[in-house]
GUVO-532396 format. One line per field, with one value per residue (C-alpha): residue in three letters; x, y, z; residue number from 1. Coordinates in Angstrom, 3 decimals. Layout:
residu <- c(ala;...)
u <- c(X;...)
v <- c(Y;...)
w <- c(Z;...)
num <- c(NUM;...)
This chain:
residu <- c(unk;unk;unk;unk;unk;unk;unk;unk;unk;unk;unk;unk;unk;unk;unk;unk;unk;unk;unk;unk;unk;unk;unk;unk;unk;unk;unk;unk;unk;unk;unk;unk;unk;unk;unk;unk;unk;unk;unk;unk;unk;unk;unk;unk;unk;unk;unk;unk;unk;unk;unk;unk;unk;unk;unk;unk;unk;unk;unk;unk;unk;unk;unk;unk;unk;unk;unk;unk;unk;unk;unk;unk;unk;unk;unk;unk;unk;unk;unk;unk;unk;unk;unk;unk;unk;unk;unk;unk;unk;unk;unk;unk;unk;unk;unk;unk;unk;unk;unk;unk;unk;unk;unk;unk;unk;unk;unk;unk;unk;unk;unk;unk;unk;unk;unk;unk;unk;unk;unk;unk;unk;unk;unk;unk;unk;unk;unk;unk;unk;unk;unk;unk;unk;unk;unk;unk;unk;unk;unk;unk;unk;unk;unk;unk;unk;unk;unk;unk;unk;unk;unk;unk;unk;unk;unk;unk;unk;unk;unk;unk;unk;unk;unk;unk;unk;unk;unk;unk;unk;unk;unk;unk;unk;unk;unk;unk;unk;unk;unk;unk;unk;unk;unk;unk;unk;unk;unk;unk;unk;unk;unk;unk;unk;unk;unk;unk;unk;unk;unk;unk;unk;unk;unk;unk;unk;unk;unk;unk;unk;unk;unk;unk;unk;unk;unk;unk;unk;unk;unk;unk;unk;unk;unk;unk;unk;unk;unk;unk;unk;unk;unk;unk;unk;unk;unk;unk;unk;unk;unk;unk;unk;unk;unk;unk;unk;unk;unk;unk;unk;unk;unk;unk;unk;unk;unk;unk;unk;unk;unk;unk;unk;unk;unk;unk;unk;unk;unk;unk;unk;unk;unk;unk;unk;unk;unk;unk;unk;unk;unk;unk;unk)
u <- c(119.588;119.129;115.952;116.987;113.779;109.559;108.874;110.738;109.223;106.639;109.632;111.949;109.001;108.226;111.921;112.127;109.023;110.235;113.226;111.452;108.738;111.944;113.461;112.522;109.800;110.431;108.874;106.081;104.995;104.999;102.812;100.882;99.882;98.695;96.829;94.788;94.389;93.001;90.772;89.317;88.662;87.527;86.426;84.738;87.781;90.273;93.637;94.211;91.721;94.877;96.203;93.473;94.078;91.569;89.749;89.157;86.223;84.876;83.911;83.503;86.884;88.229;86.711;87.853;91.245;91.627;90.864;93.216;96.128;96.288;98.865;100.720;102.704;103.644;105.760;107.541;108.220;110.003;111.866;113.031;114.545;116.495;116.896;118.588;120.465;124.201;126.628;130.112;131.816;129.106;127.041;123.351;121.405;120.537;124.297;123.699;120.593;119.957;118.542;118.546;115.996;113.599;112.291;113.743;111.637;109.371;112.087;112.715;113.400;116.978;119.153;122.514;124.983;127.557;126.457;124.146;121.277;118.274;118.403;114.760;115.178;115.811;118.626;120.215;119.550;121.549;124.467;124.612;125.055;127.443;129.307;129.537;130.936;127.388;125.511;122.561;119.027;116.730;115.112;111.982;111.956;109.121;110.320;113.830;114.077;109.789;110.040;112.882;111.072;107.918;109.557;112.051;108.646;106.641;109.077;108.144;104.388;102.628;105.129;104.415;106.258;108.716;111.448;113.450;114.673;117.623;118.057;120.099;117.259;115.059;115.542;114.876;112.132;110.677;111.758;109.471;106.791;106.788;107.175;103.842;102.195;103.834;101.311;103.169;102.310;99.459;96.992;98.441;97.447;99.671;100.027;98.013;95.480;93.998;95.560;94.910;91.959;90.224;90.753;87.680;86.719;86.533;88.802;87.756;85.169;88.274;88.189;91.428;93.211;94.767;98.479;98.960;99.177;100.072;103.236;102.535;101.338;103.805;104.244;101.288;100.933;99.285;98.677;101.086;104.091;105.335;104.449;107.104;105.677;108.351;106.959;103.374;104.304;105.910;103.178;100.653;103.273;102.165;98.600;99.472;101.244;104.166;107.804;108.452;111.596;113.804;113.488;115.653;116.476;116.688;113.196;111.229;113.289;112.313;108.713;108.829;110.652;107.741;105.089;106.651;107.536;104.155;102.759;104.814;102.678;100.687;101.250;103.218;100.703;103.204;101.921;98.852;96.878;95.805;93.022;94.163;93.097;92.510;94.802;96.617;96.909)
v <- c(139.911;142.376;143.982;147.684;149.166;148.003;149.460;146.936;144.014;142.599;142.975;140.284;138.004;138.060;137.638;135.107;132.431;133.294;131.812;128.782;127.764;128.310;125.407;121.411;120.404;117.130;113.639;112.914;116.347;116.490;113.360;113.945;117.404;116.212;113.273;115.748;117.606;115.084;113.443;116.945;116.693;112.455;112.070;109.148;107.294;105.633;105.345;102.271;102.798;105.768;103.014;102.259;105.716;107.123;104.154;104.322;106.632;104.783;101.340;100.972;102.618;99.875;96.930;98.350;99.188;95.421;94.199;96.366;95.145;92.448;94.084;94.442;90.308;91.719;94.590;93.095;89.974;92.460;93.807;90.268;90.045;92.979;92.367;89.027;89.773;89.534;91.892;91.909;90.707;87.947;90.004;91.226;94.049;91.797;91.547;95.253;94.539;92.621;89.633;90.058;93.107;91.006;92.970;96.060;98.411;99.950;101.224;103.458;106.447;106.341;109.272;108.926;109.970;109.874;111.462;113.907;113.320;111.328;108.255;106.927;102.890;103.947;105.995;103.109;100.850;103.135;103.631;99.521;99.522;102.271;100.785;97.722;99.228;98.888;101.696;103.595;103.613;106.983;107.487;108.259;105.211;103.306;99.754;99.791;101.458;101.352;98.136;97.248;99.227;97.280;93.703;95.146;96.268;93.414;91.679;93.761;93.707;94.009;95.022;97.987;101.197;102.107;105.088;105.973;109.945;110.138;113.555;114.811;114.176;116.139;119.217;117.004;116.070;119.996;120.290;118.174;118.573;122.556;121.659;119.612;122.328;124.963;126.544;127.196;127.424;128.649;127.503;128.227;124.871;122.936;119.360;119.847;121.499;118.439;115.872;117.108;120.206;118.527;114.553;112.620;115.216;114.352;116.206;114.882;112.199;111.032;110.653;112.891;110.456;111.313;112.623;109.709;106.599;107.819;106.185;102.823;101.873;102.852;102.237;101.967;100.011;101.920;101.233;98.596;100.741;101.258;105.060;105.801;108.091;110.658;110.553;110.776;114.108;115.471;115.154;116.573;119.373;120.006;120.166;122.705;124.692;124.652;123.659;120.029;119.204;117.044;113.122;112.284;116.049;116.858;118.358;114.994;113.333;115.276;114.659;111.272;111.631;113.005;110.801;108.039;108.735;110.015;106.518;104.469;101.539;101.641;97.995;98.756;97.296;97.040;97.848;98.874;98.856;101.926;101.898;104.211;107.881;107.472;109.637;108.209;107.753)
w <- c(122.421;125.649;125.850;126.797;127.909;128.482;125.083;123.543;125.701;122.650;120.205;121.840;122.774;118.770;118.064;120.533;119.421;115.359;116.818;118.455;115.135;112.850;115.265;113.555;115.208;117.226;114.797;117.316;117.138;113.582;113.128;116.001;114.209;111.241;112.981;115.017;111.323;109.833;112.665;112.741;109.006;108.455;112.024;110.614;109.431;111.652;111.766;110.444;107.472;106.281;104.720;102.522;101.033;98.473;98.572;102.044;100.701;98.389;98.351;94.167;93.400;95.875;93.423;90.479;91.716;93.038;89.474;88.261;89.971;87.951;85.920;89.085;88.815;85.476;86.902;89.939;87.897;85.465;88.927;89.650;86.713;87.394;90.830;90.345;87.215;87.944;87.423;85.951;89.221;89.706;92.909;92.271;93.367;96.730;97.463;98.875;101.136;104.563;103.460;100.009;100.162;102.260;104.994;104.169;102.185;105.100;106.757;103.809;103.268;105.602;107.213;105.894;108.380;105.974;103.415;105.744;103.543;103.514;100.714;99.259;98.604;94.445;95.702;97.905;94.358;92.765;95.113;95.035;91.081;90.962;93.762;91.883;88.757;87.192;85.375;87.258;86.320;85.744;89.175;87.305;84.628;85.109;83.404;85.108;88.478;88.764;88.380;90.560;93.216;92.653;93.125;96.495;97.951;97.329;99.798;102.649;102.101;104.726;106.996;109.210;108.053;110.472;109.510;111.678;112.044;114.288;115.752;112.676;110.574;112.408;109.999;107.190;108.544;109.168;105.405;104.390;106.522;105.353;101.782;101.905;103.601;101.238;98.949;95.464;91.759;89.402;91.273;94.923;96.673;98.783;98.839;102.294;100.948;99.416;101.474;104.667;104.621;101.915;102.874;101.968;99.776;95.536;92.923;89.613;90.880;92.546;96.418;97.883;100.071;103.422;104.031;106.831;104.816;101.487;101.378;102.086;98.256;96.399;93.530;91.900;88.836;85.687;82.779;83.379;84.413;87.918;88.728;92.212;95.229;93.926;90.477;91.310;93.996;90.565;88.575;91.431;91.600;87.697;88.478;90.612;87.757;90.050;88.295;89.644;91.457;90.400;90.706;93.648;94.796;98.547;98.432;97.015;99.386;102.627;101.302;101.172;104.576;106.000;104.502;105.052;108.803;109.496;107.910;110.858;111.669;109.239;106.564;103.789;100.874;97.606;94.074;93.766;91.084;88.922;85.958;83.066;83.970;87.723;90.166;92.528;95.373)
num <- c(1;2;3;4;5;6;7;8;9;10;11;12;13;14;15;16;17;18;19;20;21;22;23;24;25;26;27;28;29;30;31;32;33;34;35;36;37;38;39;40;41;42;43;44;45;46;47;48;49;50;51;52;53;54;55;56;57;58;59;60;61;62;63;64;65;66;67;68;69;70;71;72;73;74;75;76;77;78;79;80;81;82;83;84;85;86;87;88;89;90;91;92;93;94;95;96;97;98;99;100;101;102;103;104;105;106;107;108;109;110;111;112;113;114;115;116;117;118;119;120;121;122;123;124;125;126;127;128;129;130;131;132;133;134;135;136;137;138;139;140;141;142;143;144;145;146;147;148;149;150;151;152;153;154;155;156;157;158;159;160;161;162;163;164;165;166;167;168;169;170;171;172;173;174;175;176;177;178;179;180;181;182;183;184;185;186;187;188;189;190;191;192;193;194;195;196;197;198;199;200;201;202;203;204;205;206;207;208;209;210;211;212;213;214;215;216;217;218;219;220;221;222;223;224;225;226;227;228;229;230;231;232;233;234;235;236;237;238;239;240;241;242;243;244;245;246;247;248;249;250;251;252;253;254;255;256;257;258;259;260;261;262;263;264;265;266;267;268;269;270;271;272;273;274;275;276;277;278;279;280;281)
């Protein structure tokens, strides 16, 4: 766009840097943003100590939280069950993973080139039982595709998170990042504005864990049911009084596409555990 005269100078520049923010920011910039965010906000804590989450904050909630995982063998055993059951033509859910599923679960959420869209690890369960003539399970069902989740992650924990986002992710990857930092609903918070303004700070005499490192527990087991990262962001997306999007739609997904990239190299720590009434994470 020519600028015709002086006058019009200030207009272009605008023009031109709306142009340039609208643009997907590059990964490292992304994390590297939020980083200095929350540094500036939990000076105190350090990096690796994101991975601790809320409890990172509080020593006591840690204790209890530890003795409540012992619903947590419960779960993934229920997910190996699942995991190994065979199907009509004699292959099982492992058939469709390197190594079994060993190994595999912090580098998820994946870009899809294919499909051009990004594909949580309950997505790429799915597209192995429908691709086996098998039926799908309810991306939000606690005791089928929770549980499944639960036992796949449990053989990666420990691992260091590391998702990749190839360059024609990046978008997704923006997506995300401005959905998380999107005020919306009743209450007009953001998922930021307790997980990155307010980290450290308590929301129901619950410590409010930090955006970096929130998906390396997932799930959690309460109450004895596998509760997903997607499932959890939908019911924080009801506190908020905003309408929750829909278990496995692009949006959760480019969420969990940004927390989980901005959680590379952090250890993935699988399932867990939740006492009845506390939030997670």
């Amino acid at each position: 766009m020519p600028c015709p005269s002086p006058s019009r100078l200030l207009l272009c520049i605008a023009l031109l840097a709306g142009a340039t923010s609208a643009a997907a920011a590059a990964p490292d910039a992304v994390k590297a943003d939020v980083a200095s965010r929350l540094q500036a906000q939990v000076p105190g804590l350090s990096a690796a100590d994101y991975a601790l989450g809320a409890e990172a904050f509080d020593g006591e909630l840690r204790a209890t939280r530890e003795a409540a995982a012992a619903a947590a063998p419960g779960v993934v055993d229920a997910g190996k069950r699942l995991w190994n059951r065979k199907f009509a033509n004699g292959k099982t859910l492992g058939s469709c993973f390197p190594n079994g599923g060993r190994r595999v679960a912090a580098a998820y959420p994946q870009y899809d080139a294919r499909l051009k869209r990004v594909v949580t690890l309950e997505m790429a369960v799915n597209q192995c039982l429908k691709s086996n003539g098998e039926p799908i399970h309810e991306l939000a069902d606690g005791e089928t595709m929770g549980a499944i989740i639960a036992y796949l992650r449990s053989l990666s924990d420990g691992l260091k998170m590391n998702v990749r986002v190839p360059v024609a992710a990046e978008e997704k990857l923006d997506e995300g990042r401005r959905l998380y930092f999107t005020r919306m609903g009743q209450r007009n918070f953001a998922c930021a504005s307790c997980h990155v303004q307010s980290a450290g700070k308590r929301y129901a005499d619950q410590p409010l864990s930090p955006a970096i490192g929130q998906a390396t527990h997932w799930p959690v087991v309460r109450e004895g049911r596998a509760v997903t990262l997607q499932a959890r962001i939908r019911e924080c997306l009801e506190t908020m009084g905003a309408a929750p999007f829909p278990a496995g739609g692009d949006e959760l997904n480019h969420i969990e596409y940004f927390l989980a990239y901005i959680s590379n190299g952090l250890p993935l720590k699988a399932n867990v555990g939740r006492l009845r009434g506390s939030s997670p994470p």
